[in-house]
C-alpha positions in Angstrom: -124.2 -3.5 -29.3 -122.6 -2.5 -26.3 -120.2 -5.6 -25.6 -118.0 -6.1 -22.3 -114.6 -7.5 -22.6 -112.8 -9.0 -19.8 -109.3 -10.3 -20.7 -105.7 -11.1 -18.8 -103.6 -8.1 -20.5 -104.1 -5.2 -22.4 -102.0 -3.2 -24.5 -98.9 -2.0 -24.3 -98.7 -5.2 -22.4 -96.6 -7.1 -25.2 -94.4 -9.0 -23.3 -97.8 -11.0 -23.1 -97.9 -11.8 -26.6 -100.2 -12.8 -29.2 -103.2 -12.3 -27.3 -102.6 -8.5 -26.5 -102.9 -8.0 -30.6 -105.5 -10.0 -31.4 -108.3 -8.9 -28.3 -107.3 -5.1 -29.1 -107.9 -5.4 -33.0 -110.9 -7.4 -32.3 -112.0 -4.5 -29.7 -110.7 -1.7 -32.5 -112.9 -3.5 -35.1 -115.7 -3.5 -33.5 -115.7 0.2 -32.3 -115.1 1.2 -35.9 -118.6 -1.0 -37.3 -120.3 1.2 -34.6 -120.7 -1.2 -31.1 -119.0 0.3 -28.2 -116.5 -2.2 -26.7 -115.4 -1.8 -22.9 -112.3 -4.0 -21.9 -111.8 -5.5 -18.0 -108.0 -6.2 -17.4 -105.3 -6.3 -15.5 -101.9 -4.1 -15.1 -99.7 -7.2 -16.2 -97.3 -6.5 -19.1 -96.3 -10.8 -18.3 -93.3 -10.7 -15.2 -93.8 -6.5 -15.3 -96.4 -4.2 -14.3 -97.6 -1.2 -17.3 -97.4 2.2 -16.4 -100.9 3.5 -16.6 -103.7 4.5 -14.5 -105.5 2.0 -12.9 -108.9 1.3 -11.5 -110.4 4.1 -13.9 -111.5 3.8 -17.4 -109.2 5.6 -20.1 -109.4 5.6 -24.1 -107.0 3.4 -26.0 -108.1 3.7 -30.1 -111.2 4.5 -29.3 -111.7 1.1 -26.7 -113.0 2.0 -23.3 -110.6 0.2 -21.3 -110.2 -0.1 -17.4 -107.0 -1.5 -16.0 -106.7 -2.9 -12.2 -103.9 -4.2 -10.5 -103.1 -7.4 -9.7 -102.8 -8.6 -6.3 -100.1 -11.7 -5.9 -99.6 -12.0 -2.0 -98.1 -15.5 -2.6 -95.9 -14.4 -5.0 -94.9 -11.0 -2.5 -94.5 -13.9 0.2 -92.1 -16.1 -2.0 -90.1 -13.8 -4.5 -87.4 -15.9 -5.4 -90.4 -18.2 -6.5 -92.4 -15.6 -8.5 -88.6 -14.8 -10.1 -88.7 -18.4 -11.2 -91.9 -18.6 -12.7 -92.8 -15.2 -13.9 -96.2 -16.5 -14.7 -99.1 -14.5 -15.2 -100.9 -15.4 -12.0 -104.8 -15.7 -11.0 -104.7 -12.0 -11.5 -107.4 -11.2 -9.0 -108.5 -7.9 -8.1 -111.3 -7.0 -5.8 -111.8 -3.7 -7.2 -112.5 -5.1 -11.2 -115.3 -7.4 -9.5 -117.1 -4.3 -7.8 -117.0 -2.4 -11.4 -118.3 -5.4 -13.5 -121.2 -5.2 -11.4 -121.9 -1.4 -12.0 -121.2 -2.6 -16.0 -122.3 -5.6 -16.9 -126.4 -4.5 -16.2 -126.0 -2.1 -19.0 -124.1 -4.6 -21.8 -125.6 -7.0 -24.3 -122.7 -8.8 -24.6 -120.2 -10.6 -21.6 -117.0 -11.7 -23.6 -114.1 -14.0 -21.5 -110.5 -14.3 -22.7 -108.2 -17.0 -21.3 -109.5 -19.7 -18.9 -107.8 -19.9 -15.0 -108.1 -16.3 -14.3 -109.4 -13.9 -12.2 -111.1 -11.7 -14.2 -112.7 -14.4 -16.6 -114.3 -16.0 -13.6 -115.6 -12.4 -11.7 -117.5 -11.9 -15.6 -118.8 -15.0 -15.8 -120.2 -15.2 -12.3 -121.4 -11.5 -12.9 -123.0 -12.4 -16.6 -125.2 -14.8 -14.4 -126.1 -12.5 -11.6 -127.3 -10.0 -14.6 -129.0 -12.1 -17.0 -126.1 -11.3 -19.7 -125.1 -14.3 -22.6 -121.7 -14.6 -22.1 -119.3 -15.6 -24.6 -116.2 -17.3 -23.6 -113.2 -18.0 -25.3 -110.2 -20.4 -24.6 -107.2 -19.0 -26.5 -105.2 -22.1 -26.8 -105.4 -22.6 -22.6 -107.2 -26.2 -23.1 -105.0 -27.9 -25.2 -103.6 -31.1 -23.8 -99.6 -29.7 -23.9 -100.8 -27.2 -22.1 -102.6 -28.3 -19.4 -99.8 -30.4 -18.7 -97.7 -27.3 -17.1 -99.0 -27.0 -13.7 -101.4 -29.5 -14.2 -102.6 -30.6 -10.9 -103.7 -26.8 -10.1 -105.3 -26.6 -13.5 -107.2 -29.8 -13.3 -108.5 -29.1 -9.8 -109.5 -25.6 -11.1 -110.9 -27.3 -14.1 -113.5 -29.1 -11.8 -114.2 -27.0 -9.0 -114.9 -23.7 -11.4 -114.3 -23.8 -15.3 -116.4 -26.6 -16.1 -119.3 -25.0 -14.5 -118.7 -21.4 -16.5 -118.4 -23.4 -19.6 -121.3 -25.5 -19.2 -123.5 -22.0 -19.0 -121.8 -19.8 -21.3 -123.8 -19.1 -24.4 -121.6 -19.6 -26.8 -117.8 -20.8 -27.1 -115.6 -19.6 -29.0 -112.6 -21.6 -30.9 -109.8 -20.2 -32.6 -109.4 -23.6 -34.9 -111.2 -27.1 -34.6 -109.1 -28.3 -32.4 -109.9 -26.4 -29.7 -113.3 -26.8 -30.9 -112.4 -30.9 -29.9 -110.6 -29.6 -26.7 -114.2 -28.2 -25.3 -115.5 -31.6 -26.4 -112.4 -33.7 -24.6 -114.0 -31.8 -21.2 -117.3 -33.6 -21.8 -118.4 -29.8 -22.6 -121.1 -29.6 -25.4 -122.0 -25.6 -25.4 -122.6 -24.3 -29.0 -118.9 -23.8 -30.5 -117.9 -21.4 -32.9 -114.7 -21.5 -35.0 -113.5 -17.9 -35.4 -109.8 -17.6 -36.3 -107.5 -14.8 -35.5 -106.9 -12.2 -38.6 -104.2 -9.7 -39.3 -104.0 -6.4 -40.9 -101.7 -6.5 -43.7 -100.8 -3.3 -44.9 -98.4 -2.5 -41.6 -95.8 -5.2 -42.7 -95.2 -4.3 -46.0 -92.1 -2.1 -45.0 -88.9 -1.3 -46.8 -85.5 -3.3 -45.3 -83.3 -1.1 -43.2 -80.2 -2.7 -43.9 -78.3 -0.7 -41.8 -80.6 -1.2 -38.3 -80.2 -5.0 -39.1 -76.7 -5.1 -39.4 -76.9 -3.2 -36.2 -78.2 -6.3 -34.5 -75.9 -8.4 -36.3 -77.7 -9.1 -39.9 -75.7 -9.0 -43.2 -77.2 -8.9 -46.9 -75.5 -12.1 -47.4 -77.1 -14.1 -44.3 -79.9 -16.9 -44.6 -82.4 -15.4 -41.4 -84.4 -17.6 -39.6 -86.5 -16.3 -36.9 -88.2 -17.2 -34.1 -90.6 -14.7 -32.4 -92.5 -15.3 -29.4 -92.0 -16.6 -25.3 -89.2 -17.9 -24.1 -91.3 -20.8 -22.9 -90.4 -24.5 -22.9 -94.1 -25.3 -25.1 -92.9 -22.8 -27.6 -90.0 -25.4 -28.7 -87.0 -22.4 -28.4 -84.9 -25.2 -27.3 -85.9 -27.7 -30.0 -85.0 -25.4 -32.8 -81.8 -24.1 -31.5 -80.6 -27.7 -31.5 -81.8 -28.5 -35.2 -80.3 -25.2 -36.2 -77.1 -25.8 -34.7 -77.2 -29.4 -36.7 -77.6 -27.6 -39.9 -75.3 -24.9 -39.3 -72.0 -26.6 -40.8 -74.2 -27.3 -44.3 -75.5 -23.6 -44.6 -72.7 -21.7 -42.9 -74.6 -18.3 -43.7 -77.6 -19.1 -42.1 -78.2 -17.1 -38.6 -81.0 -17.9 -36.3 -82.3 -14.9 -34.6 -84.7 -15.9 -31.1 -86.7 -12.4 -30.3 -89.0 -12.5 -27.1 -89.2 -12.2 -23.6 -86.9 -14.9 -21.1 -90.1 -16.0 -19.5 -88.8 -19.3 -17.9 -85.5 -18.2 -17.4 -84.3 -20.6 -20.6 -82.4 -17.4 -22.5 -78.9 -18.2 -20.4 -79.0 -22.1 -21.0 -79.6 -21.4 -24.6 -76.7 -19.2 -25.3 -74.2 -21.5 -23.3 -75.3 -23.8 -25.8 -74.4 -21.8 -28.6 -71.5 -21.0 -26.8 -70.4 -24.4 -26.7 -70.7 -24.7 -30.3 -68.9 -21.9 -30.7 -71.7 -20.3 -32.7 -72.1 -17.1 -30.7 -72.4 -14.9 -33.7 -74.6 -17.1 -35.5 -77.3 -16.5 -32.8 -78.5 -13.8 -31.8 -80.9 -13.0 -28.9 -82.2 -9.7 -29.2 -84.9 -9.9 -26.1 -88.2 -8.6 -26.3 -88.3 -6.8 -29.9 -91.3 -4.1 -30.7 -91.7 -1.0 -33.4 -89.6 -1.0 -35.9 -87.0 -3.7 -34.8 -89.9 -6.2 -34.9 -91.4 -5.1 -38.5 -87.7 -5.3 -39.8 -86.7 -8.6 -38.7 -90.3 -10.6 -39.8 -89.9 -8.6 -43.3 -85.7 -9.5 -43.4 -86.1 -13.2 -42.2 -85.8 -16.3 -45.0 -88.1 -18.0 -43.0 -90.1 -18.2 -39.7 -89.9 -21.3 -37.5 -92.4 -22.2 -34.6 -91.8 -25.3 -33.2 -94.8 -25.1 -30.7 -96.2 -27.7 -29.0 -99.1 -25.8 -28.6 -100.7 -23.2 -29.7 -104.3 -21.5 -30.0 -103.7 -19.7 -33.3 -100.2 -18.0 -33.0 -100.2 -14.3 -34.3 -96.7 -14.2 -34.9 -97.2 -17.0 -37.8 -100.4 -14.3 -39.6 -97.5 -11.8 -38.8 -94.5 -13.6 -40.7 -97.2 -14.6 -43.4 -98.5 -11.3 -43.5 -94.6 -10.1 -43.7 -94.1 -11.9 -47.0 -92.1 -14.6 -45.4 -92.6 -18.3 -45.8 -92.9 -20.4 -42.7 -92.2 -23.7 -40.9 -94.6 -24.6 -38.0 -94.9 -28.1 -35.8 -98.4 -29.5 -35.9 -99.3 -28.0 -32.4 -99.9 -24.9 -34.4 -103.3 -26.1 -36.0 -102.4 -24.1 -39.4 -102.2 -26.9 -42.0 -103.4 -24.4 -44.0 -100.2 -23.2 -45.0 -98.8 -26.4 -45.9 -102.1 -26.9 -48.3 -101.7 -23.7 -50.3 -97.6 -23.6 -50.2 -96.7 -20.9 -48.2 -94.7 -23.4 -45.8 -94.7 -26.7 -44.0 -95.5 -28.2 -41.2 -93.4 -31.3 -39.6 -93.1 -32.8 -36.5 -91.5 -31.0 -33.7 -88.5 -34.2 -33.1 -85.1 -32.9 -34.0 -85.2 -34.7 -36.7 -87.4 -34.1 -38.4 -86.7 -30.1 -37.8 -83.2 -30.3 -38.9 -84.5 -32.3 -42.1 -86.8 -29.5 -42.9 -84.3 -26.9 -41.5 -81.8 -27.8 -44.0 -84.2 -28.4 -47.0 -85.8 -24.9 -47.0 -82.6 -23.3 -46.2 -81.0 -24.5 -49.6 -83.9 -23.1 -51.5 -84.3 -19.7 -51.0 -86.4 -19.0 -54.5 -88.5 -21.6 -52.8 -88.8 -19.8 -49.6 -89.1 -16.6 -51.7 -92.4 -18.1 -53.3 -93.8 -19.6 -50.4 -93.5 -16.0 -48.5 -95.3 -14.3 -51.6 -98.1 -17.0 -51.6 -98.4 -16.8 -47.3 -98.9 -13.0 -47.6 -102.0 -13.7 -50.5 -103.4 -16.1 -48.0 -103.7 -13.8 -45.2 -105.1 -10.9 -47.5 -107.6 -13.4 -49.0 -108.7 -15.1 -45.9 -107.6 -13.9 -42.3 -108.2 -9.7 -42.5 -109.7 -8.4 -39.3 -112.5 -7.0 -41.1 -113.7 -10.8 -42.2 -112.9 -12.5 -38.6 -115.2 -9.2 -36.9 -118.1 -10.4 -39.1 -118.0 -13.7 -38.0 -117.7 -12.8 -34.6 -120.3 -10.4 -34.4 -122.9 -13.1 -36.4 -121.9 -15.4 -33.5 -123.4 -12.4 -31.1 -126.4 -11.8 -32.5 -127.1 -15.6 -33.0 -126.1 -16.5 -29.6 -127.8 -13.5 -27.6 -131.5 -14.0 -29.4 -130.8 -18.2 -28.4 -129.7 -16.3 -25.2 -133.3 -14.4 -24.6 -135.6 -17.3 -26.4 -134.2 -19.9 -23.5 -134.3 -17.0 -20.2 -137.9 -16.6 -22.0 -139.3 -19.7 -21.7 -137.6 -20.3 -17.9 -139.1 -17.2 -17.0 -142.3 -18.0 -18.3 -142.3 -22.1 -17.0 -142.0 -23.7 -20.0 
């Protein structure tokens, strides 16, 4: 098959996060079982812009990938405001709509990533000009916590465009059942598919480097908790530091280590709060964290926390799990899976509940020991890239020969 991705960010854009993994090992998959995959983006690396040529295609692992830059007047107009928000944006680009249009005749497949963009739009409109089956998928973007940021501009985009898209695509895609009941909540009844996010294992089975993490401020004899991801006031950063810093006196060699991007500007508020609780060097911020760094600290820490309101299906939990290293996730994650099979828990994002479950698993660290050994089996057993591909590829065949039946029969009055 020759499928057409179109998608916010590409890699290197990893300050975008989870999304930037998962769409390039999907793409990297699927070149490998023989389909040729091209990808549709932008130039955004999240409040940056990547360094690489645009409005051409290039090769990246073997993915035919075209990058276009983003045009923000608005944002140019009010900087101090785009400063603020460092949001994505709608990410349009005139130039991406003229080349789907030289593209998208010669696909079989139209695949969206992310709803409330640009380039998800221009391939939808250009999958019905062409007579493509277009598959569309949501990554997390319609969960109620969500839609709650900016919510009046999301809801009026909701109605005047997405609905519509969604109504026509093929086939939907969900990352859990819960999204699957997000498409439903919009009165949307498209066939769904469940089709989680995987992970490749064998990258984060690395040796400690004691000496790099001492570097960044980790001992032998410190308890590691880590949180990994965006800055971002649905990913709970705040929540966690508080129930850390109320289990701190019980566990005094516990650390808490919060890696990712400032996206909302929350990095300064959080160390004045350590500050004030005169814990400076029990928290550490090392920014964005990539390479080595970030293979080191998911294989070093005791145990992973996401506190998330919401998520779609985080990679950096199938990263910690896939690391050896037992986790504790807030029910906006959608992975009660782990909780079933022992490789963490899963608790309520209130501060009380944290802390509770904070200072529990901290205390135990045979117990977090086991739980990271039987997270890592999970992920190898059920969540490899190789599986995920398969399912996603059955969903295109499926959905494309529904796809020509139906334009059949309009084309032929029935």
């Amino acid at each position: 098959m020759r499928i057409l991705f179109t998608v916010h960010g590409y890699k290197p854009a990893w300050r975008i996060g989870g999304p930037i993994i998962s769409v390039s090992s999907v793409a990297e998959t699927l070149v490998r079982k023989g389909h040729e995959v091209i990808v549709l983006t932008s130039n955004s690396n999240l409040d940056q812009d990547l360094d690489v040529p645009t409005d051409c295609p290039i090769d990246v692992e073997g993915v035919q990938v075209w990058y276009f830059r983003r045009y923000q007047p608005l944002k140019r107009l009010f900087s101090r405001v785009a400063y603020v928000s460092k949001s994505l944006g709608f990410l349009y680009s005139p130039k991406l709509a003229r080349v789907l249009d030289r593209l998208v005749p010669s696909v079989d497949i139209v695949h969206t990533h992310l709803p409330f963009i640009y380039p998800t739009y221009a391939a939808a409109r250009a999958s019905f000009r062409h007579k493509k089956p277009l598959f569309y998928h949501q990554r997390g973007g319609f969960d109620p916590e969500r839609l709650k940021f900016r919510s009046f501009k999301k809801m009026l985009y909701m109605w005047a465009i997405e609905i519509s898209i969604l109504k026509r695509a093929t086939t939907l895609i969900a990352l859990t059942d819960a999204e699957t009941a997000n498409y439903e909540r919009l009165g949307v009844n498209t066939p769904c598919r469940v089709i989680p996010n995987g992970i490749d294992t064998l990258p984060y089975s690395v040796p400690l480097n004691h000496a790099l993490l001492e570097r960044v401020g980790i001992g032998q004899q410190h308890t590691v908790v880590l949180f990994m991801g965006r800055i971002h006031p649905i990913k709970g950063a705040d929540r966690l530091l508080d129930a850390f810093l109320r289990v701190k006196r019980d566990i005094p060699e516990a650390i808490l280590v919060m890696a990712g991007p400032d996206e909302f500007g929350l990095e300064a508020h959080l160390r004045s709060r350590t500050s004030a609780a005169g814990l400076t060097r029990s928290v550490i911020f090392p920014g964005m964290v990539e390479g080595v760094l970030k293979m080191q600290l998911l294989a070093r820490a005791d145990l992973f926390c996401l506190p998330s309101a919401a998520e779609g299906f985080s990679m950096a939990v199938l990263e910690a799990l896939a690391s050896g290293t037992a986790v504790l996730l807030s029910p906006g994650c959608h992975f009660q899976e782990v909780e079933q099979v022992g490789a963490g828990r899963v608790v309520g994002a209130d501060l009380d509940a944290l802390s509770d479950a904070l200072r529990e698993l901290l205390s135990d660290r045979s117990t977090l020991e086991r739980m990271g050994q039987i997270g890592r089996r999970l992920v190898s057993d059920r969540y490899t890239w190789e599986g995920v591909t398969n399912k996603l590829i059955d969903a295109y065949t499926e959905g494309s020969s529904r796809y020509k039946l139906a334009l059949a029969k309009r084309q032929s009055g029935i």
